[in-house]
N, C-alpha and C positions, 0 to 999 in steps of 0.2 A: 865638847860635851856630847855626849853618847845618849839615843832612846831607844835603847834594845829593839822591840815590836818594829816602831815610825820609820827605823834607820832601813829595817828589812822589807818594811812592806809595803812604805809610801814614799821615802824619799828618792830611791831609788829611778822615779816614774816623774819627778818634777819636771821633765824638758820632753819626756815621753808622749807626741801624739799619736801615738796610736789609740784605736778604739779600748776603751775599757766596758762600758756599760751600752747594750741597748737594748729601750723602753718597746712597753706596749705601743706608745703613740709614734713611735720609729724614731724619736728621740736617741740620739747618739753621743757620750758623753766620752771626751779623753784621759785618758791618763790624765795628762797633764793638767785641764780643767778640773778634775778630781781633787789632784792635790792643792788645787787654789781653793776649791771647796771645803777643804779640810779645814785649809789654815784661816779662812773666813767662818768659820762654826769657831775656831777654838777666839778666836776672840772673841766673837761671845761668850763664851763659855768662862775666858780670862775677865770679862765687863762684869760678869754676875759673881764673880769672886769666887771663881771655882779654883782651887789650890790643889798641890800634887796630893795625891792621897783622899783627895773628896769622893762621894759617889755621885754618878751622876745616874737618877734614874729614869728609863725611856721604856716608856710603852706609847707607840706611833705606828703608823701607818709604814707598809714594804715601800719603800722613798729613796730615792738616791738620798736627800738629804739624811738622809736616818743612817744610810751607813755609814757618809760621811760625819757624821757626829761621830760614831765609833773610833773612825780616824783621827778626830777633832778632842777625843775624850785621851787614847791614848799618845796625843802630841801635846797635852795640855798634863799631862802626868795623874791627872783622874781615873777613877776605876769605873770601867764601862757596866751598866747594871741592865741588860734586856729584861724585861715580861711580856709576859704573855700578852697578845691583843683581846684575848676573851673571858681574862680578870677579873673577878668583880670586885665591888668597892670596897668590900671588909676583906677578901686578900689582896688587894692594895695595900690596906691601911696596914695590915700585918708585916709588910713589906718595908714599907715604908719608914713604919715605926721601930726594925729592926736596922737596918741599913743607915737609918739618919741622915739623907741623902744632902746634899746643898742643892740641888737643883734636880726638878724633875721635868720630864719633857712629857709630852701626852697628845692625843688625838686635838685636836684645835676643837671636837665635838665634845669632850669629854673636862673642860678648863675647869669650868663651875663646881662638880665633882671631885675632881683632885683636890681643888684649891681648898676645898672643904676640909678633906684629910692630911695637907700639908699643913706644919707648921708655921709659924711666921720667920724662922730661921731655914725654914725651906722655898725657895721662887720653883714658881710654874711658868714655863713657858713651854711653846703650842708648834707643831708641825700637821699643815694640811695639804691633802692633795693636789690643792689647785696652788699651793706655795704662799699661801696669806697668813700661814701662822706666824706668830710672833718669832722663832727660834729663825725663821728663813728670811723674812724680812728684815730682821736686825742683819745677818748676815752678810746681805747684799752689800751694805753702807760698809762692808770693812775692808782691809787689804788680803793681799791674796798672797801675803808671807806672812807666816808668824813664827819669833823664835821660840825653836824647841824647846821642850825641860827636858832636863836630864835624868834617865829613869836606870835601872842598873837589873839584870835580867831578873833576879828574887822582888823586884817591884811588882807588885798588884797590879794588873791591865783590867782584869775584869773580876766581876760577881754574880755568881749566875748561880739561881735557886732551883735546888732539885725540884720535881713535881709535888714531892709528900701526899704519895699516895698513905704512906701510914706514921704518923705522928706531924709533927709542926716541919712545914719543907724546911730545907739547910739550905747557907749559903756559902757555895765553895766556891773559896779563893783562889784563884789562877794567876799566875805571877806572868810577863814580860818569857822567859823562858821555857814554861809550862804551853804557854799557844803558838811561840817560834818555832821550836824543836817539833813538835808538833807537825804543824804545817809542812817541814822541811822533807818530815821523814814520809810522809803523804805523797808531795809536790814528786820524790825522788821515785819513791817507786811506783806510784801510778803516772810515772813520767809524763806530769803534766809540762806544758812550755805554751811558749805566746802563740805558737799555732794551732793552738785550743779553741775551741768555743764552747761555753759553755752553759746548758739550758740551766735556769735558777728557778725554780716554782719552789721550793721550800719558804717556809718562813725566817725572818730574821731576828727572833727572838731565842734562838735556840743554838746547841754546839752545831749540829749537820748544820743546817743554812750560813750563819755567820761564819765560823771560825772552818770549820771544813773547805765546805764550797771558795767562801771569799777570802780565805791568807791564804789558800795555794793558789787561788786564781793570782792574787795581788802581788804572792811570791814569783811565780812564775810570769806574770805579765799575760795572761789570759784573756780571753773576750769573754764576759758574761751575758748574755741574755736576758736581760731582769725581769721577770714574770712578777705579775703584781699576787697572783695565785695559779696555782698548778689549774689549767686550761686544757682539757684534750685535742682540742681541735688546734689551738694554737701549739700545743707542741708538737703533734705531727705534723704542723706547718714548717715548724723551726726544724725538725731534727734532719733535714736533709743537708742545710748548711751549719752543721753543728757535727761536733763531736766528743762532748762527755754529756751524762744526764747524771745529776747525785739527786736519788729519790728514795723515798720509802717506799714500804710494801704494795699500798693501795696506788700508787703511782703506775706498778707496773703489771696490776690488773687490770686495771683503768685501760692500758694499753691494749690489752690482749684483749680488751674486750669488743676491740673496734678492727674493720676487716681490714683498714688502710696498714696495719702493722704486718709490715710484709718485711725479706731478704732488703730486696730491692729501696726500699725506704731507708735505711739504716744503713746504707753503702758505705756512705761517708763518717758514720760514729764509729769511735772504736776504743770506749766505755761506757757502760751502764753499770754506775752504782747502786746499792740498795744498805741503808741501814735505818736506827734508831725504833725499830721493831723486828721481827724474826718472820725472811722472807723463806713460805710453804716450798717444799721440795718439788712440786707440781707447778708451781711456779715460775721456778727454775726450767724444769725440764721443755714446758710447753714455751716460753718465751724462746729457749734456744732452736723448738723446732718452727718457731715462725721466722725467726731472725738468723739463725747459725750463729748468734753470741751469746756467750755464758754470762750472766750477771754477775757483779765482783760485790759477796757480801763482807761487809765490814763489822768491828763491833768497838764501841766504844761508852764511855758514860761523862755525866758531866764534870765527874771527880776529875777524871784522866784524859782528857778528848778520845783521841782514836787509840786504842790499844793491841789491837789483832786486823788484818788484812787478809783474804784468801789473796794469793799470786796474781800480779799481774801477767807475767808470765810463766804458766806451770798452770795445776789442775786446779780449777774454781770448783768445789766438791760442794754439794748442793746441801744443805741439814751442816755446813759447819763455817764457823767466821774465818778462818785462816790461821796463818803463825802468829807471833807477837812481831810487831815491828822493830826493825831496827831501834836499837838505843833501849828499849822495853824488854823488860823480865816479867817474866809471866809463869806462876808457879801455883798446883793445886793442891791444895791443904784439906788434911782434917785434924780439928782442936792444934791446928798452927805449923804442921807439920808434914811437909812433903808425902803425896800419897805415889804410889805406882802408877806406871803410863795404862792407862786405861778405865780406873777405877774412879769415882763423882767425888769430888771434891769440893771447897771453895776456892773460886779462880780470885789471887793476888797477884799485887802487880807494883811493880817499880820502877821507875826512871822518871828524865827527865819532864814528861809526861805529866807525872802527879801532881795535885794539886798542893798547896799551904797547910788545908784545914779550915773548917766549918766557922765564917764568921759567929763571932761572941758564941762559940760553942766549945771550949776547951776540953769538955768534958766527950764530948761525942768525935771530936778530933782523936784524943787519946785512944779510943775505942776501936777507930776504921782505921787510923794512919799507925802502925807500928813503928817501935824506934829504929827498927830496920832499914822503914823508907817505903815496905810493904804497905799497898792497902787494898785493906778486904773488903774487896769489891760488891760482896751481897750475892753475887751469881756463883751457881753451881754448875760447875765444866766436867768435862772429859778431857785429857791430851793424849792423842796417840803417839805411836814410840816415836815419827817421826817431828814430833811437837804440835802436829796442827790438833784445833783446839775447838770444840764442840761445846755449843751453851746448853744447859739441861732445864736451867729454869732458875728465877728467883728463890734464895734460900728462905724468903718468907712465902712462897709457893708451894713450897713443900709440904705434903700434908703426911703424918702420923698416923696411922689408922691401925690400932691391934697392936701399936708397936712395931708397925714394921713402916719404912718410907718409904713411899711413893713420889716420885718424879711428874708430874701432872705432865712433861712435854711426850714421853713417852707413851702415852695413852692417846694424847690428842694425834701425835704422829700415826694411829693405826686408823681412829676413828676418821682421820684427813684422806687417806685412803680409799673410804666408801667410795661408790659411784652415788653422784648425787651431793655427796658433802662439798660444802663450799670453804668451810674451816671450822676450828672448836676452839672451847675453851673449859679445859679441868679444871675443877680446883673441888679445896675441901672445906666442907663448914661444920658446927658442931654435932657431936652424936655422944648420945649419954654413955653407952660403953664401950665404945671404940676411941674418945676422944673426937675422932675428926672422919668424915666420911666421905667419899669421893661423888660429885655430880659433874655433869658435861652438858653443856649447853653448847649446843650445834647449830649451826647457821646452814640452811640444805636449799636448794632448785630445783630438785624435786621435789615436786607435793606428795608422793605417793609414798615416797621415806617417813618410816615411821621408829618411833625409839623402840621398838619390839625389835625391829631387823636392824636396827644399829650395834643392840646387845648380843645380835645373835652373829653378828660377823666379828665383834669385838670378844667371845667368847674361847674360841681355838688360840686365840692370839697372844693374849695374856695372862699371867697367872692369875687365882679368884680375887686374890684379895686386892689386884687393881682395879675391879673391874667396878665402873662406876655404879652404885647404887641407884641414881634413875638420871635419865638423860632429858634434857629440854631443847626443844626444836623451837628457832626464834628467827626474826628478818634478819637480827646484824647483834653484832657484838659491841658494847660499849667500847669507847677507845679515847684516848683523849689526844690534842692535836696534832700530834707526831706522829699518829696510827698505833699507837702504844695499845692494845688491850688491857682497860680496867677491871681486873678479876675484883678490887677492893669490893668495888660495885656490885658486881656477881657475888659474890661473899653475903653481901648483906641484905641483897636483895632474893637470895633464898635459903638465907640463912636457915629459917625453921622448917624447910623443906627435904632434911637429911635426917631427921629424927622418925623412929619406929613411932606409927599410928595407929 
């Protein structure tokens, strides 16, 4: 009996002590204990009558046990379902009442709560930090083998709910094959191996932290670092004896913003990732002249996990995500149809990568997944002739204005620029004869920057009809956990602010 995922990313480590995990508290966990932790969660998991094909839903605490559940969900032939930790009860209940889970896992703070929104064909059990919740204590009492199911690669591993920033979030299916291949083609070309270490401060309800970070680390036999949250002090603690970091944007601001990040610190890494937001070209530039390493930006979504890589070796080009990976087809369209190297497109994409389709959404599956195998992604790219492949912005970013389109990354790319700007964010809201109108809201440290001298550097640079109708100078930009900027927000929070007065 064969479990595609279990066979590649767990079983493989059952007699393995080497280190796998270590804790804030210097907690040190093995391989080998790992996978007895696995197989002690799935029998719970098997006691509660969780069957192949169940969901199992978990919103809990960064937990060694939490990921072992993952392990424990896909060696029990169940489909692994993250959320968010900062959820509220009615997207809970939306969740919940979509998915129809057998079991749901939750903060051991939060039991009362759930158990309210669960059904009675639904069990609540609890994971806490100090290890009292009910999921880790049944645990204890079990054995530390359990026989596998048999899962075959088109099998369900997980379920993971896009954010929905605009309409009701989706949940995309991800098969046993879609998060292997995956991992493998990561693990090969940012030639990860067990002589890794690797810093973990992401979350684990999401693609970067779970399926990124931990099945290449799992694949390859890697050391993780388990950060309970991105710590600055604590990772410039760790990164001397460390050598990968997979982080988002504000990660590696954060960094530069303290004088400890020096050459000499970073001797021993030799990766810094940056994804699931769009890392500033000044970012780039200023991190490589404190460290002499280029940052490797990645791009992926939760349809597809990772889909493009800049080179691990070759030029890490600063404003672009990379080629398409290995085994990944990567094609830019308009109205379906292959455009010239150069020219904005919508960026599709194929292989074995992609996911199933939008649980109980048939209708919105048919729409993004083409019978091709293509699915359209929602981003608008560039590919230059030698393929690599530049994002322009969400096609629901786009804004109309006179009829002609506006690219919002293009504007904010000049206004990033300023001296004093710290970053931006275009978009466009309504306007009675243009349709849609452009405004910029700017985040600056300078006080002395003002939207007069913003328009008037942004004015040589662009042609008129980009040029944003008024700009707003603010502390920070809305963002949601991942570092993602929510323009939704900015949308509607100035909305009536683009109309003639």
């Amino acid at each position: 009996m064969t479990n595609t995922l279990y066979d590649a990313l767990i079983a493989p480590h059952a007699e393995n002590n080497a280190i796998f995990l270590t804790l804030d508290d210097g907690t040190m966990v093995s391989y080998a204990a790992f996978v007895g932790r696995v197989a002690q969660l799935a029998h719970v998991l098997a006691n509660a009558g969780v069957q192949p094909g169940d969901r199992v839903v978990v919103q809990a605490p960064k937990l060694v046990d939490t990921i072992a559940l993952y392990g424990a969900a896909v060696q029990t032939g169940a489909i692994y379902l993250p959320l968010n930790t900062a959820y509220t009860q009615s997207e809970l209940r939306y969740f919940i009442e979509d998915a129809t889970p057998k079991l749901v896992v939750c903060d051991a703070r939060d039991m009362t709560d759930l158990s309210g929104i669960c059904g009675n064909d639904t069990q609540v059990m609890t994971l806490a930090k100090d290890g009292t919740g009910s999921l880790s204590t049944g645990a204890n009492a079990c054995d530390t083998s359990f026989p596998t199911v048999s899962r075959d690669p088109d099998d369900l591993a997980a379920l993971l709910y896009t954010s929905g920033t605009t309409g009701r979030s989706k949940g995309a299916m991800l098969s046993h094959k879609n998060l292997l291949s995956n991992a493998q083609s990561l693990t090969d070309l940012w030639q990860i191996s067990s002589n890794d270490r690797l810093i973990h401060a992401l979350p684990i309800f999401h693609t970067h932290g779970l399926f990124v970070a931990l099945n290449t680390s799992l694949l390859a036999g890697a050391q993780v670092r388990f950060m309970a949250a991105f710590d600055l002090d604590i990772v410039i603690d760790e990164i001397p004896s460390s050598t990968l970091l997979m982080g988002v944007p504000t990660f590696y601001t954060r960094l530069l913003s303290d004088s400890r990040l020096t050459n000499d610190l970073v001797a021993n890494m030799r990766l810094f990732v940056s994804g699931s937001a769009p890392l500033l070209a000044e970012t780039h530039t200023e991190f490589e002249g404190r460290t002499g390493q280029r940052i490797l930006e990645r791009y992926g979504m939760t349809e597809t996990n990772m889909i493009t890589s800049n080179p691990y070796d070759g030029d890490r080009v600063a404003g672009t995500v990379g080629y398409a990976l290995p085994g990944t087809e990567v094609e830019i369209t308009a109205e379906g149809k292959p455009v010239a190297a150069g020219e904005v497109g919508m960026i599709e994409v194929r292989g074995e990568n992609v996911f199933k389709g939008y649980w109980n959404m048939p209708e919105k599956t048919a729409e993004e997944l083409r019978d091709t195998g293509f699915f359209i992604t929602g981003d608008l790219g560039v590919q230059a002739k030698d393929g690599r492949i530049s994002i322009v912005g969400r096609q629901k970013d786009l804004i109309i204005s006179g009829g002609y389109n506006i690219y919002p990354k293009e504007i904010e790319d000049v206004i990033n620029d300023i001296s004093g700007v710290v970053e931006s964010a275009v978009f466009g809201v309504p306007h009675p004869d243009f349709g849609e109108t452009v405004l910029a809201v700017v985040v600056s440290d300078d006080p002395k920057l003002n939207a007069e001298q913003i328009a008037q550097f942004v004015e040589p640079e662009l042609a008129r009809f980009k040029h944003p109708r008024r700009y707003f100078i603010t502390d920070a930009l809305p963002r949601n956990t991942m570092g993602k900027v929510q323009k939704n927000i900015l949308r509607q929070e100035y909305a009536s602010l683009g109309s003639p007065t």
